[in-house]
N, C-alpha and C positions, 0 to 999 in steps of 0.2 A: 185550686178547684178540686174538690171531693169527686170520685164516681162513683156513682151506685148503679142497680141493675137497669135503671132508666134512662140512663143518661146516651144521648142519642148518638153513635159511633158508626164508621163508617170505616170498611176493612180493606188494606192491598195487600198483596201477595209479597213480602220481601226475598228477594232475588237469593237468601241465604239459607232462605227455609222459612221463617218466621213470617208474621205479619205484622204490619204497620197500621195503629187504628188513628183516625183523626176525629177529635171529638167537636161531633158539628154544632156547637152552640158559640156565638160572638165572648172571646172573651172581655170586652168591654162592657159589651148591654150585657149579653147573656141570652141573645135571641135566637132564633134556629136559623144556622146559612146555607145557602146556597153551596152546593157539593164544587170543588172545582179539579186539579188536576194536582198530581204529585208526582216529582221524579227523584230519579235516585240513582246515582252514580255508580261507578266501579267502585270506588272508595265508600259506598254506604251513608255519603250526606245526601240528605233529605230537603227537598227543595219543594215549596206548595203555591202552588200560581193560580188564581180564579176564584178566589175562597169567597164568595160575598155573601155582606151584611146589610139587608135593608136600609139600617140608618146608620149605621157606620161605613159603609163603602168596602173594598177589598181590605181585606184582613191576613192575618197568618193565627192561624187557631192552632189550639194545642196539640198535638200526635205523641204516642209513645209507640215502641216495639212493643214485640211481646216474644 
C-alpha cells in the first residue's frame, strides 16, 4: 500500500514519545473503516480490536510508528 497526503490515518499517542498512525481504509476492499480501539503493552506490541469493514467484517488494518 502506497501513502500519499490523502490517504485517510488516524493518530495515538505512543507511550515512548512517538505516534502510532493506523491507516483507515480495508486492506482487502480498500473501503474507509470504522475507527476501533488499539492497545499497547510495556513491551511496545501493538494490538488493534474493533477495526470494521462494511463488507469484509472486523479487520486488522495497517499501522506504522513514526
Amino acid at each position: 500500500m502506497e501513502l500519499t497526503e490523502n490517504t485517510p490515518l488516524v493518530a495515538f499517542e505512543d507511550f515512548e514519545g512517538g505516534e502510532i498512525y493506523v491507516v483507515r481504509l480495508c486492506p482487502t476492499c480498500g473501503r474507509f473503516i470504522k475507527k476501533g480501539r488499539l492497545f499497547v503493552n510495556l513491551l511496545g506490541n501493538v494490538r488493534l480490536d474493533s477495526w470494521i469493514c462494511k463488507r469484509c467484517g472486523e479487520i486488522k488494518p495497517y499501522w506504522f510508528r513514526s
